[in-house]
PDB file of N, CA, C and O in Angstrom, chain B, residues numbered from 101:
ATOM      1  N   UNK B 101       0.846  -1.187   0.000  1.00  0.00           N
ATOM      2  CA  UNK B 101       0.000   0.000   0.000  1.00  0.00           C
ATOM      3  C   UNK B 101       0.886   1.244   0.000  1.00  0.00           C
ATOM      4  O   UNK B 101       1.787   1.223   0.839  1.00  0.00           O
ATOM      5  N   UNK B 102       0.788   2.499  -0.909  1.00  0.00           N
ATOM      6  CA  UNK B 102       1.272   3.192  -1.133  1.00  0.00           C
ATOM      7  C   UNK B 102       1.254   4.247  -0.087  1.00  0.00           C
ATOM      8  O   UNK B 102       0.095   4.394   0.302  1.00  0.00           O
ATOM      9  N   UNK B 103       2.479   5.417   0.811  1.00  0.00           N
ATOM     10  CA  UNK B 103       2.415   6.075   1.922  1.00  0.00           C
ATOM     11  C   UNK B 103       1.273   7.036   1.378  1.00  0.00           C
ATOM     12  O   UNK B 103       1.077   7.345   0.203  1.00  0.00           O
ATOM     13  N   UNK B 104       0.396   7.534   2.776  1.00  0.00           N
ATOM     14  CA  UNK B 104      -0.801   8.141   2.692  1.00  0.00           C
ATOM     15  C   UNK B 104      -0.060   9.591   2.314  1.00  0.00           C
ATOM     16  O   UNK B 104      -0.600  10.182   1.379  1.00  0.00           O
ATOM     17  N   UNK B 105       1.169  10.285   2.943  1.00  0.00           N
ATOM     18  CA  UNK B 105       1.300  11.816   2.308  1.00  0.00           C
ATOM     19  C   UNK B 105       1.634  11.596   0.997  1.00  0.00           C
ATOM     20  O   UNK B 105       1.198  12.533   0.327  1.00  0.00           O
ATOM     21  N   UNK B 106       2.587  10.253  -0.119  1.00  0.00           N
ATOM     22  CA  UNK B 106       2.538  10.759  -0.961  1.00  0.00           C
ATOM     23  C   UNK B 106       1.271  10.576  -1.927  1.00  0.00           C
ATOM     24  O   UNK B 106       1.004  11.294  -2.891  1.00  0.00           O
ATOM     25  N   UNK B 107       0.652   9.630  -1.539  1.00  0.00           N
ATOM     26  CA  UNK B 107      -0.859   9.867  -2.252  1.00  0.00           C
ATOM     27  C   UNK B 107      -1.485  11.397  -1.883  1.00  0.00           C
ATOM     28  O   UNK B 107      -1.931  11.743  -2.977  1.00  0.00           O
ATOM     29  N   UNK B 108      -1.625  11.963  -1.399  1.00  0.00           N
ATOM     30  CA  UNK B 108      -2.482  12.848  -0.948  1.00  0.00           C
ATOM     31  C   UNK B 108      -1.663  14.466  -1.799  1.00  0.00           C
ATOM     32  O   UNK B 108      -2.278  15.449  -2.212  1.00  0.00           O
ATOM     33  N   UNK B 109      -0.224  14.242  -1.828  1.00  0.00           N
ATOM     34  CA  UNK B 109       0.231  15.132  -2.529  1.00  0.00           C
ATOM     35  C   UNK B 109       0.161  15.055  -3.895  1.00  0.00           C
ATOM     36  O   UNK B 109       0.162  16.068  -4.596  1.00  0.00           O
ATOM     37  N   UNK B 110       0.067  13.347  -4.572  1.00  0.00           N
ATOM     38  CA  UNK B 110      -0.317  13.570  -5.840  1.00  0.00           C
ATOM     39  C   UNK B 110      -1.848  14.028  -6.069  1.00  0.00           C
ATOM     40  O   UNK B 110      -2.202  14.526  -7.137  1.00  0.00           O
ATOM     41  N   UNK B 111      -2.572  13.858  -5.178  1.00  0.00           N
ATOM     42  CA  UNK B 111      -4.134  14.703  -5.383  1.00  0.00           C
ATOM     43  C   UNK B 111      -3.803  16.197  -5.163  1.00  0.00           C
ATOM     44  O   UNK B 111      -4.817  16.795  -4.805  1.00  0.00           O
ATOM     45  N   UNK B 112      -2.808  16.929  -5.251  1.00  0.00           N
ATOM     46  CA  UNK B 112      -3.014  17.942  -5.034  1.00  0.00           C
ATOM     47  C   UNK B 112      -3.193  18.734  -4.072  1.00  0.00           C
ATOM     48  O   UNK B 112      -3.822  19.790  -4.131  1.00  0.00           O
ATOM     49  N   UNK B 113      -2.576  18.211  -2.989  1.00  0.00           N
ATOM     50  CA  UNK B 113      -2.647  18.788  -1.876  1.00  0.00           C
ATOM     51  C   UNK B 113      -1.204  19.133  -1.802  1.00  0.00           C
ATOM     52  O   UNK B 113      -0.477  18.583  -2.629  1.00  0.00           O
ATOM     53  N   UNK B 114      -0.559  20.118  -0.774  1.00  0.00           N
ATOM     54  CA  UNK B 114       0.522  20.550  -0.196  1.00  0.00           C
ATOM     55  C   UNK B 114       0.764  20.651   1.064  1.00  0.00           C
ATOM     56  O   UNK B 114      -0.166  20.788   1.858  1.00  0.00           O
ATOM     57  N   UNK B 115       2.322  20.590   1.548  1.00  0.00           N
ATOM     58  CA  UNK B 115       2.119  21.242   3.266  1.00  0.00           C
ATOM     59  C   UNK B 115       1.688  22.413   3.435  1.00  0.00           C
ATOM     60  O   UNK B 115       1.923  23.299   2.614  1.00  0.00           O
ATOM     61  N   UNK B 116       0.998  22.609   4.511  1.00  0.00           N
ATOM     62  CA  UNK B 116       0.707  23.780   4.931  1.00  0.00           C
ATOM     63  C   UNK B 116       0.726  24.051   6.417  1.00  0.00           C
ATOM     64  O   UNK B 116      -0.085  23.484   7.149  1.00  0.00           O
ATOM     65  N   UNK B 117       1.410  24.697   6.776  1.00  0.00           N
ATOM     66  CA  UNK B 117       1.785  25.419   7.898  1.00  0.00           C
ATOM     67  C   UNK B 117       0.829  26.939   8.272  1.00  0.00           C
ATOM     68  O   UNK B 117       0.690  27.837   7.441  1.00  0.00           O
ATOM     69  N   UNK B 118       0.292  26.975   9.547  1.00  0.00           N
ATOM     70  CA  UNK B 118      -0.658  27.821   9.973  1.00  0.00           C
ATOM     71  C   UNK B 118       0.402  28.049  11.296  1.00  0.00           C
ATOM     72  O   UNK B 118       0.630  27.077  12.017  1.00  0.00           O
ATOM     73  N   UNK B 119       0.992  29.264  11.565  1.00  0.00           N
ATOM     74  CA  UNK B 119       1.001  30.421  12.823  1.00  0.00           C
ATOM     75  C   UNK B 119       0.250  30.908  13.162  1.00  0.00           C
ATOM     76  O   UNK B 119       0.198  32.073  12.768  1.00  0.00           O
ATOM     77  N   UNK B 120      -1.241  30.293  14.419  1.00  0.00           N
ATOM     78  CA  UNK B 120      -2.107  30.996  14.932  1.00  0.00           C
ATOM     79  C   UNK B 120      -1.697  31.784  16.288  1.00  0.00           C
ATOM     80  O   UNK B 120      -1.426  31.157  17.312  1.00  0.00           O
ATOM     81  N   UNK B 121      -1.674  32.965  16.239  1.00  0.00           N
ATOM     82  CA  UNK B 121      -1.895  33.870  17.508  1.00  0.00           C
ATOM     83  C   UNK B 121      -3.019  34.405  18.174  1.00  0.00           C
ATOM     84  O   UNK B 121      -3.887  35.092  17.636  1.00  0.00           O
ATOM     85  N   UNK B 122      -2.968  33.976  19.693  1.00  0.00           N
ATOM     86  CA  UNK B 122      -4.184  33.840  19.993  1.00  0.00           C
ATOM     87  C   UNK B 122      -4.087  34.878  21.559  1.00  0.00           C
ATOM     88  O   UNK B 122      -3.052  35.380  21.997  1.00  0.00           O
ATOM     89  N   UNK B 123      -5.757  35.008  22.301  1.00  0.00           N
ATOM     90  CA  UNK B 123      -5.278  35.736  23.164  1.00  0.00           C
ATOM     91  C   UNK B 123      -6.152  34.831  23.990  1.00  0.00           C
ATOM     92  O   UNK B 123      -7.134  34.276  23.496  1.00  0.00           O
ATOM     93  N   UNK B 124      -5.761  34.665  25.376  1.00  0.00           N
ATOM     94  CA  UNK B 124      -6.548  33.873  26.155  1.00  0.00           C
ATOM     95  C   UNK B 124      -7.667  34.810  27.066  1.00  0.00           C
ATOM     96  O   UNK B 124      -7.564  36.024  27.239  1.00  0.00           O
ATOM     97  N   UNK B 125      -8.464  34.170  27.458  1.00  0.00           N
ATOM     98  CA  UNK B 125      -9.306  34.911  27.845  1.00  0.00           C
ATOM     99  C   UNK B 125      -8.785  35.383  29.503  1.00  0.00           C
ATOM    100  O   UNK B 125      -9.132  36.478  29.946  1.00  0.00           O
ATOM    101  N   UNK B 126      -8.261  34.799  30.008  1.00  0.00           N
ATOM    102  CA  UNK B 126      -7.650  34.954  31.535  1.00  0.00           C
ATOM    103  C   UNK B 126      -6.792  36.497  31.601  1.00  0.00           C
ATOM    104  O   UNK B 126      -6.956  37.524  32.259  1.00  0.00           O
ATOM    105  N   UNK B 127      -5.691  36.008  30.432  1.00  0.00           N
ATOM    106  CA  UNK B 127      -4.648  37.208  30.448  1.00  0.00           C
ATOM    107  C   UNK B 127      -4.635  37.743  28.803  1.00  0.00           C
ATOM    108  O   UNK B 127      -3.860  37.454  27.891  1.00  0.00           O
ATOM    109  N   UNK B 128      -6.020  38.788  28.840  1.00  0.00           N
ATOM    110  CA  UNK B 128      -5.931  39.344  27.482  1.00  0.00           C
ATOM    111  C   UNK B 128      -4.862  40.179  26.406  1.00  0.00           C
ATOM    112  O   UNK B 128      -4.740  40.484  25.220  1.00  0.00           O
ATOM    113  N   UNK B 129      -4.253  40.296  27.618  1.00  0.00           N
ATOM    114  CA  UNK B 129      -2.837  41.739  27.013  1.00  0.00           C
ATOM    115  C   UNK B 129      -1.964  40.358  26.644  1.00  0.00           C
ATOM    116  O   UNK B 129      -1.744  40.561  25.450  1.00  0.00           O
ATOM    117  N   UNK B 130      -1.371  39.144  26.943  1.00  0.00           N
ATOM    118  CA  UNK B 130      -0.389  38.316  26.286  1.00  0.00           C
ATOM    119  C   UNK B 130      -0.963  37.580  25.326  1.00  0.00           C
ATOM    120  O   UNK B 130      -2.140  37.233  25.420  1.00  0.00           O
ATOM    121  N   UNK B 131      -0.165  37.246  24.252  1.00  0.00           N
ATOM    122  CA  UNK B 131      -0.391  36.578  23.179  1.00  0.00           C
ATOM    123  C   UNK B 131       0.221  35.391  23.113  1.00  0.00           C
ATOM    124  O   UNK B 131       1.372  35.238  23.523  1.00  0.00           O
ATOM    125  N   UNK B 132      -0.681  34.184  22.453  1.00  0.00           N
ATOM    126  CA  UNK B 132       0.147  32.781  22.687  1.00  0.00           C
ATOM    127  C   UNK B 132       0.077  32.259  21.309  1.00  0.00           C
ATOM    128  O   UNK B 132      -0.663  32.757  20.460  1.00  0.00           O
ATOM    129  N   UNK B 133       0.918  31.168  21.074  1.00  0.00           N
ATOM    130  CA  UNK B 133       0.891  31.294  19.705  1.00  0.00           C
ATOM    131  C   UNK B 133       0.836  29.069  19.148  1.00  0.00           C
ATOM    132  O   UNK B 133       1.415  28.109  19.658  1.00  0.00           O
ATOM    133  N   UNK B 134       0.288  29.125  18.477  1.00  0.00           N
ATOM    134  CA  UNK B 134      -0.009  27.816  17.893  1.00  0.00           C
ATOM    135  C   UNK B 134       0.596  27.332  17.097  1.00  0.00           C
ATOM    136  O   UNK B 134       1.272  28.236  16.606  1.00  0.00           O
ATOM    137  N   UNK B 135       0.852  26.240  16.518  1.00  0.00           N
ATOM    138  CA  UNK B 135       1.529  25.843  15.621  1.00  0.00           C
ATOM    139  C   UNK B 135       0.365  24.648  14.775  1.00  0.00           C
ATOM    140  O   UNK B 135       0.019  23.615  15.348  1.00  0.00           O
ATOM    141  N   UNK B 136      -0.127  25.010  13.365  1.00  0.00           N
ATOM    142  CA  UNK B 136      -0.775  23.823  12.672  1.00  0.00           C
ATOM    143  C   UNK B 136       0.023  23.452  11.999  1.00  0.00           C
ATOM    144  O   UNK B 136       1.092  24.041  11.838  1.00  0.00           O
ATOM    145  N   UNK B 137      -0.373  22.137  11.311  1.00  0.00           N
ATOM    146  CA  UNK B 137       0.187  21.637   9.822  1.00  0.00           C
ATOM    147  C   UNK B 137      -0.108  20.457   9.433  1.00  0.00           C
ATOM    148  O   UNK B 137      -0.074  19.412  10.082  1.00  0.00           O
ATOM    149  N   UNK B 138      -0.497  20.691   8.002  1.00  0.00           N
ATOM    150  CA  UNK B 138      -1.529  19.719   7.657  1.00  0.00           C
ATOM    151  C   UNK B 138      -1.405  19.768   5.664  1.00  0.00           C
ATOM    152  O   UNK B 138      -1.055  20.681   4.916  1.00  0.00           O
ATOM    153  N   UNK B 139      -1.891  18.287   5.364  1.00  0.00           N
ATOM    154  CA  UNK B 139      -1.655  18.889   3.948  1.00  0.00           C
ATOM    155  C   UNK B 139      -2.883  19.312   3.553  1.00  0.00           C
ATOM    156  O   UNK B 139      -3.817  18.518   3.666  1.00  0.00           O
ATOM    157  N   UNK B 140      -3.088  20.454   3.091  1.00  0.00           N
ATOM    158  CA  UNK B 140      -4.334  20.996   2.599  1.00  0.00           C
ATOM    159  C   UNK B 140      -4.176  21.442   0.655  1.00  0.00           C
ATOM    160  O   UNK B 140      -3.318  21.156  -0.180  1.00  0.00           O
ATOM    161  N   UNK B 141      -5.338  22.160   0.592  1.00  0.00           N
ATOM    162  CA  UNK B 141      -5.307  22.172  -1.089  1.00  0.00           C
ATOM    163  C   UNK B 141      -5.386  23.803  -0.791  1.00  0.00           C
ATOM    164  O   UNK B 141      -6.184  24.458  -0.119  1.00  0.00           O
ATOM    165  N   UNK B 142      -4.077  24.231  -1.671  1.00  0.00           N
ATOM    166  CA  UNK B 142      -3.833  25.685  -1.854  1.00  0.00           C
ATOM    167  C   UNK B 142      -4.861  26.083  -2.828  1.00  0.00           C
ATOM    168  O   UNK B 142      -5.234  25.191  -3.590  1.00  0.00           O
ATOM    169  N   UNK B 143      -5.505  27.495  -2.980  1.00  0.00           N
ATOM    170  CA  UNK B 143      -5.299  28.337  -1.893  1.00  0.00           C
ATOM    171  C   UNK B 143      -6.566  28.600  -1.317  1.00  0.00           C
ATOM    172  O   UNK B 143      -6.794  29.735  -0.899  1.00  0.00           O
ATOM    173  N   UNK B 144      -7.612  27.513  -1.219  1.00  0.00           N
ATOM    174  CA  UNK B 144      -8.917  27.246  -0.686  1.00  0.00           C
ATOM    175  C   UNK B 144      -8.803  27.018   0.585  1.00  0.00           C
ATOM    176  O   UNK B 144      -9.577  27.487   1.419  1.00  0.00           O
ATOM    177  N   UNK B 145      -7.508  26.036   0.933  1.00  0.00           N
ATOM    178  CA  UNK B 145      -7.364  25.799   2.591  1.00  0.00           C
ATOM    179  C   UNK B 145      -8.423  25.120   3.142  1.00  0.00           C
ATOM    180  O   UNK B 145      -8.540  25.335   4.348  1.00  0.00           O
ATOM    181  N   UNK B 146      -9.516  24.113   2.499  1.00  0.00           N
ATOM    182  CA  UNK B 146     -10.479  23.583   3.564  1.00  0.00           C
ATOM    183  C   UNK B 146     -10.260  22.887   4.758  1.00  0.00           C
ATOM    184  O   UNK B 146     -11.029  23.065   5.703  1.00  0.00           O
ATOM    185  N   UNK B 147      -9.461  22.238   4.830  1.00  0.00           N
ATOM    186  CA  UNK B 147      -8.841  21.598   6.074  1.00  0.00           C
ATOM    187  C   UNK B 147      -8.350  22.921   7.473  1.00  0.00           C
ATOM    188  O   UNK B 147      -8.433  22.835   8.698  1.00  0.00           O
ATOM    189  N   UNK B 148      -7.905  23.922   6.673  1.00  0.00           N
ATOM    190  CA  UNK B 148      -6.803  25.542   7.978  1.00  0.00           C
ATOM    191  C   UNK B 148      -8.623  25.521   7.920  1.00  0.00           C
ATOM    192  O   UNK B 148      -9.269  25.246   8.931  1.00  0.00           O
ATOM    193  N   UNK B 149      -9.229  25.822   6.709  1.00  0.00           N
ATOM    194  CA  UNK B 149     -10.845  26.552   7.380  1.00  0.00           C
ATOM    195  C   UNK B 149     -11.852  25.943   8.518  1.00  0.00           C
ATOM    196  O   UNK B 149     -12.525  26.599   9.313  1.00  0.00           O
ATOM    197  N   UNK B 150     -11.777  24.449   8.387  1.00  0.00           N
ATOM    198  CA  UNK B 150     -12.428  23.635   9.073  1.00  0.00           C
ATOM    199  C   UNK B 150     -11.742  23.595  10.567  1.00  0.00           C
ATOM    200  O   UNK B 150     -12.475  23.497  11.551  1.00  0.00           O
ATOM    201  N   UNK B 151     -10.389  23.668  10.700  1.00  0.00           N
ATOM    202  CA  UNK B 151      -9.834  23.536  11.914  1.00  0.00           C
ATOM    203  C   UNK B 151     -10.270  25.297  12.529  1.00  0.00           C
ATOM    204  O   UNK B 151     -10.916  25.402  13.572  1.00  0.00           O
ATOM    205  N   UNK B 152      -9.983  26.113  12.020  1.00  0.00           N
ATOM    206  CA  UNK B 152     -10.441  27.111  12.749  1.00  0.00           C
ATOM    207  C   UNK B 152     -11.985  27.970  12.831  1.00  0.00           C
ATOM    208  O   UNK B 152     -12.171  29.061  13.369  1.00  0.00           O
ATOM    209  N   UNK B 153     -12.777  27.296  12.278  1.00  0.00           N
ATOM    210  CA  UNK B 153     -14.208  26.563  12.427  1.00  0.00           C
ATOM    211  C   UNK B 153     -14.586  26.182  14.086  1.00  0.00           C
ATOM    212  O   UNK B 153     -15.352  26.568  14.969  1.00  0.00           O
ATOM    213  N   UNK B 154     -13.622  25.269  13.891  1.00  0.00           N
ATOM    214  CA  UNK B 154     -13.568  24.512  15.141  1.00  0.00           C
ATOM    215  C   UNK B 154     -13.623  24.750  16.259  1.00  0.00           C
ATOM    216  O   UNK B 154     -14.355  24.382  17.178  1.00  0.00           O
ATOM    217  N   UNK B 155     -12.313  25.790  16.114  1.00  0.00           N
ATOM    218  CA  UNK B 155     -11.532  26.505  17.167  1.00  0.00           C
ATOM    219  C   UNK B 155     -12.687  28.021  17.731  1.00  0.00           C
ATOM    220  O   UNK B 155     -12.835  28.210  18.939  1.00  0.00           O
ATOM    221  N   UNK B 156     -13.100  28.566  17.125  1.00  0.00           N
ATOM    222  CA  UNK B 156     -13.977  29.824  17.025  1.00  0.00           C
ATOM    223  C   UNK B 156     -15.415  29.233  17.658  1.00  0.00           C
ATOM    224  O   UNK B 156     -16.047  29.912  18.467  1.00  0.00           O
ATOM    225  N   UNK B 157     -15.806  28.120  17.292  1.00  0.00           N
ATOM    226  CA  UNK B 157     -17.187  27.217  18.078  1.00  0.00           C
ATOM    227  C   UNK B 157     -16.762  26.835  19.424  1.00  0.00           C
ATOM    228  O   UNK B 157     -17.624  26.656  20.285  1.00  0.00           O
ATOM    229  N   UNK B 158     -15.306  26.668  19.740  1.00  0.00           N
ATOM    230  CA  UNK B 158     -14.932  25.212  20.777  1.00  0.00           C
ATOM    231  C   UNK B 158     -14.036  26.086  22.115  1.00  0.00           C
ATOM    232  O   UNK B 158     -14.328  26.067  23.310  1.00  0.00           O
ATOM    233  N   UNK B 159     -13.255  26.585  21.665  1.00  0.00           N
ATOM    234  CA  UNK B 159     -12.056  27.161  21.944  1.00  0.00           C
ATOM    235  C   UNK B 159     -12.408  28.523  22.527  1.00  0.00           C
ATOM    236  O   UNK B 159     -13.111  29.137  21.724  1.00  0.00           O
ATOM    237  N   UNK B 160     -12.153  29.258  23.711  1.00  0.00           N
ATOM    238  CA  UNK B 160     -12.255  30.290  24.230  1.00  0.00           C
ATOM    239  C   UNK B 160     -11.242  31.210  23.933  1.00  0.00           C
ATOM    240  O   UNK B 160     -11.632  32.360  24.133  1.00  0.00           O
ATOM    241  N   UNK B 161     -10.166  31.144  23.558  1.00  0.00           N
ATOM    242  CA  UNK B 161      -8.963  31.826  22.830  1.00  0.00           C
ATOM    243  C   UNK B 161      -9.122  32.664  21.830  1.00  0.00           C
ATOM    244  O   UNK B 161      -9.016  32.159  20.712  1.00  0.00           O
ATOM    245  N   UNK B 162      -9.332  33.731  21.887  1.00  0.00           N
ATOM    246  CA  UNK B 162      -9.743  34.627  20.603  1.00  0.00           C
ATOM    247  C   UNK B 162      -8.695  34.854  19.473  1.00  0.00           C
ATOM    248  O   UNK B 162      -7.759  35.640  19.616  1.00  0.00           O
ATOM    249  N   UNK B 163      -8.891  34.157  18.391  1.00  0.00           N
ATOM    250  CA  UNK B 163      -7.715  34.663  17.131  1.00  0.00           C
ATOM    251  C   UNK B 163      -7.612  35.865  17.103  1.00  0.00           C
ATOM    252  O   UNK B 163      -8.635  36.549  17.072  1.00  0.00           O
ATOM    253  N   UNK B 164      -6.021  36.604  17.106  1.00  0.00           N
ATOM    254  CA  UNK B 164      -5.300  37.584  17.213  1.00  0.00           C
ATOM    255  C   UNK B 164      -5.088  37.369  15.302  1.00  0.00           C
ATOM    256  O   UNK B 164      -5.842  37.870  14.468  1.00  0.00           O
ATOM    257  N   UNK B 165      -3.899  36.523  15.009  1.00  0.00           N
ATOM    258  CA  UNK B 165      -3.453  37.068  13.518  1.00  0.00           C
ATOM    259  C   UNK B 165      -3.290  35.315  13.230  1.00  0.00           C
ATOM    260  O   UNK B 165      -3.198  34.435  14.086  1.00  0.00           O
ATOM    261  N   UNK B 166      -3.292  35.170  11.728  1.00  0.00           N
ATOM    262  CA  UNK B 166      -2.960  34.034  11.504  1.00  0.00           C
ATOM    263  C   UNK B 166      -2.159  34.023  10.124  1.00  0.00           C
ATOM    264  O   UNK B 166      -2.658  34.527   9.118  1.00  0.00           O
ATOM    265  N   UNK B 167      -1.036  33.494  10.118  1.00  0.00           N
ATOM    266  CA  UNK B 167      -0.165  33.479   8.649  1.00  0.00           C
ATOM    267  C   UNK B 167       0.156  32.210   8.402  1.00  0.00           C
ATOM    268  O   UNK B 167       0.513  31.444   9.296  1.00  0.00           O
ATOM    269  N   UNK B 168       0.064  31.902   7.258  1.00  0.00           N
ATOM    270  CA  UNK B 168      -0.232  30.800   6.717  1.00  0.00           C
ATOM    271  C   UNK B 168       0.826  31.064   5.217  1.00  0.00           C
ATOM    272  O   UNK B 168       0.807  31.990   4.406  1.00  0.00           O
ATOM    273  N   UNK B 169       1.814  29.662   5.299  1.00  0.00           N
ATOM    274  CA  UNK B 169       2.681  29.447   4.380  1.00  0.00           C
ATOM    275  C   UNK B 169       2.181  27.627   3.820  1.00  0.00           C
ATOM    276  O   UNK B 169       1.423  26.808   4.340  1.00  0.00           O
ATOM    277  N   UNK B 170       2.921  27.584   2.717  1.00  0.00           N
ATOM    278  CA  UNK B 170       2.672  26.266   2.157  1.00  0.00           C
ATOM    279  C   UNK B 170       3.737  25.911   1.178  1.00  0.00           C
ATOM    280  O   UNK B 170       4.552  26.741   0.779  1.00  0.00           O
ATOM    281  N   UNK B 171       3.718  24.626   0.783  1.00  0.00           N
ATOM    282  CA  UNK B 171       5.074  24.094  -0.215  1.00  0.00           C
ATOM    283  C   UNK B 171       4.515  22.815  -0.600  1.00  0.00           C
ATOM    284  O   UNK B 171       4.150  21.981   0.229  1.00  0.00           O
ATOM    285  N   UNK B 172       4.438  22.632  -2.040  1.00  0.00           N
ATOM    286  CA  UNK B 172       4.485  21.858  -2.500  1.00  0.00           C
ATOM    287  C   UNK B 172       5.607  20.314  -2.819  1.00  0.00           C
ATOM    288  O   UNK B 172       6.317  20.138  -3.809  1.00  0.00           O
ATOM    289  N   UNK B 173       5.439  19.400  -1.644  1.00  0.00           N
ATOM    290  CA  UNK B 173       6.968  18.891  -1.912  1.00  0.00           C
ATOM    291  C   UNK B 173       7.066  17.777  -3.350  1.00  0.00           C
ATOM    292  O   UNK B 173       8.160  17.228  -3.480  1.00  0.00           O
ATOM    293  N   UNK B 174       6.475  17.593  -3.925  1.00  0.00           N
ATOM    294  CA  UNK B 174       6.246  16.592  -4.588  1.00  0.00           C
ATOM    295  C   UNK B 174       5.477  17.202  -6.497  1.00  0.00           C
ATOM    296  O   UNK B 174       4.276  17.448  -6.618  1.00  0.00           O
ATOM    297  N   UNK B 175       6.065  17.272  -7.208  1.00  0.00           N
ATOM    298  CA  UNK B 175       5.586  17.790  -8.678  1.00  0.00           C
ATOM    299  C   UNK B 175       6.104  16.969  -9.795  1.00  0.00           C
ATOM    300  O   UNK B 175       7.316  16.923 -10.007  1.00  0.00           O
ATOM    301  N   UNK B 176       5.304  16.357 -10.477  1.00  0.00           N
ATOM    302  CA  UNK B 176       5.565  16.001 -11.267  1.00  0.00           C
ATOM    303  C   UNK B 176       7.183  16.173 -12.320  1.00  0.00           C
ATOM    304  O   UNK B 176       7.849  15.317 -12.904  1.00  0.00           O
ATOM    305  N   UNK B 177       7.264  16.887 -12.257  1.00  0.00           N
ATOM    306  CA  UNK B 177       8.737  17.079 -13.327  1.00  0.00           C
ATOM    307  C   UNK B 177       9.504  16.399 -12.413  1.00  0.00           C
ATOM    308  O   UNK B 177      10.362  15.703 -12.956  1.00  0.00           O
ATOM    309  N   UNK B 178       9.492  16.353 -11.116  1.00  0.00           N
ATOM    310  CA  UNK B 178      10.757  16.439  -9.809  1.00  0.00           C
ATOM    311  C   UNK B 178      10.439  14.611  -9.904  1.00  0.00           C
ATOM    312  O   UNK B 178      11.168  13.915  -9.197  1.00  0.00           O
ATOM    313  N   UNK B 179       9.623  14.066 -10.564  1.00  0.00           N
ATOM    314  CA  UNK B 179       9.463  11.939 -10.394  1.00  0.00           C
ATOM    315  C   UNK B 179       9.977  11.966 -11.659  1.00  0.00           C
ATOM    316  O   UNK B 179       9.912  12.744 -12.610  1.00  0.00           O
ATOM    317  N   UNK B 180      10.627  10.677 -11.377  1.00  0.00           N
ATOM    318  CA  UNK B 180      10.719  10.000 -13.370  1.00  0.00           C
ATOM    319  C   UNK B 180      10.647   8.595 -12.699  1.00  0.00           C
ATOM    320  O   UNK B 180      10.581   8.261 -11.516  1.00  0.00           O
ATOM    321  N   UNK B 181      10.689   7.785 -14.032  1.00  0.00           N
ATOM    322  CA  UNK B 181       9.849   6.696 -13.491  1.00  0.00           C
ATOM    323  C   UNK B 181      11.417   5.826 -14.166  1.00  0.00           C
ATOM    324  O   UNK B 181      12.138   6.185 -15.096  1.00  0.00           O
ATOM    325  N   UNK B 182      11.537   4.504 -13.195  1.00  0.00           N
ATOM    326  CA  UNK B 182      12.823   3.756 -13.023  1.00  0.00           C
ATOM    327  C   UNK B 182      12.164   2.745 -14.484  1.00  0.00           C
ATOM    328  O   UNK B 182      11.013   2.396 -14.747  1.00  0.00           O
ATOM    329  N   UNK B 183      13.122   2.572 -15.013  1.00  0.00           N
ATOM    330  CA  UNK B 183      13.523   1.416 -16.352  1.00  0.00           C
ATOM    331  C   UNK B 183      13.623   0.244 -15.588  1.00  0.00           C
ATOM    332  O   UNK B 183      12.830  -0.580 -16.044  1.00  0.00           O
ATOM    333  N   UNK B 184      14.345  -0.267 -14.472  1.00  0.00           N
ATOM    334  CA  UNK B 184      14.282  -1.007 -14.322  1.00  0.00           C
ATOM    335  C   UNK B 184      14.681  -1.154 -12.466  1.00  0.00           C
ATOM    336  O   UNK B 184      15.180  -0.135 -11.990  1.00  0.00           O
ATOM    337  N   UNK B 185      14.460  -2.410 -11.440  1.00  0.00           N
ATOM    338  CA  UNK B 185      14.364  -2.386 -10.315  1.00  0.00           C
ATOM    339  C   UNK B 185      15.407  -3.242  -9.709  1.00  0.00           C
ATOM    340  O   UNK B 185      15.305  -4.377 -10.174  1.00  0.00           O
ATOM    341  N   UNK B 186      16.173  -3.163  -9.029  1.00  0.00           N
ATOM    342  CA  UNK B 186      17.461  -3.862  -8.566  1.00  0.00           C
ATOM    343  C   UNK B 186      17.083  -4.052  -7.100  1.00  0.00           C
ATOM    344  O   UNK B 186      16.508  -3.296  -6.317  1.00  0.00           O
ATOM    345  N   UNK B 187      17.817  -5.894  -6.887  1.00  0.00           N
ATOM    346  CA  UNK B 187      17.379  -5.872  -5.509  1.00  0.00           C
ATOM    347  C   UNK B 187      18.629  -6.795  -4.684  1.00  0.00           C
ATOM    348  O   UNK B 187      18.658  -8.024  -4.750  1.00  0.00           O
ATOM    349  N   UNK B 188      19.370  -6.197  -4.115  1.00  0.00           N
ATOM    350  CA  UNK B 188      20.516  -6.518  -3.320  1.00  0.00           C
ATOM    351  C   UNK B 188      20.513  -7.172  -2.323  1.00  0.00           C
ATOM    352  O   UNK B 188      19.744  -6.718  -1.475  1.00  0.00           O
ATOM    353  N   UNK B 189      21.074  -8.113  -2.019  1.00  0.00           N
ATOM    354  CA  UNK B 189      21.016  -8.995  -0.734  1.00  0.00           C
ATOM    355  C   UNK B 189      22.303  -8.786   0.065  1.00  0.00           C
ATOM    356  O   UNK B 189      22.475  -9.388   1.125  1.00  0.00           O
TER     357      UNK B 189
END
């Protein structure tokens, strides 16, 4: 069975990394900060949308700022496909 990230990157998905800053409700003046990452589909993000969905219903922490980077690790030009398979003992 083939690994689940690189299937999911040949559908078109990428990493994506979310920096959420947040403020707690206890101590409003400090800011705390989150770390996501997940492979989602640029630049719709349903997966960053659904998690902070979540967070805004669930979560008492009020989103401050959120920046969001992504990378594609996996593209077609970057595979070629092997002629032939060698197996060493």
């Amino acid at each position: 069975m083939a690994d689940r990230d690189a299937l999911v990157q040949w559908q078109g998905f990428s990493l994506t990394t979310a920096e959420i800053l947040y403020r707690l409700p206890d101590h409003p003046s400090l800011l705390q900060t989150y770390i996501w990452q997940e492979y989602d589909l640029h630049p719709l993000y349903p997966r960053l949308k659904a998690f902070l969905g979540f967070w805004t219903a669930n979560l008492d922490g009020r989103l401050f700022r959120i920046t969001v980077a992504h990378k594609a690790l996996l593209s077609p030009r970057e595979l070629r496909i092997a002629a032939a398979d060698f197996h060493l003992n």
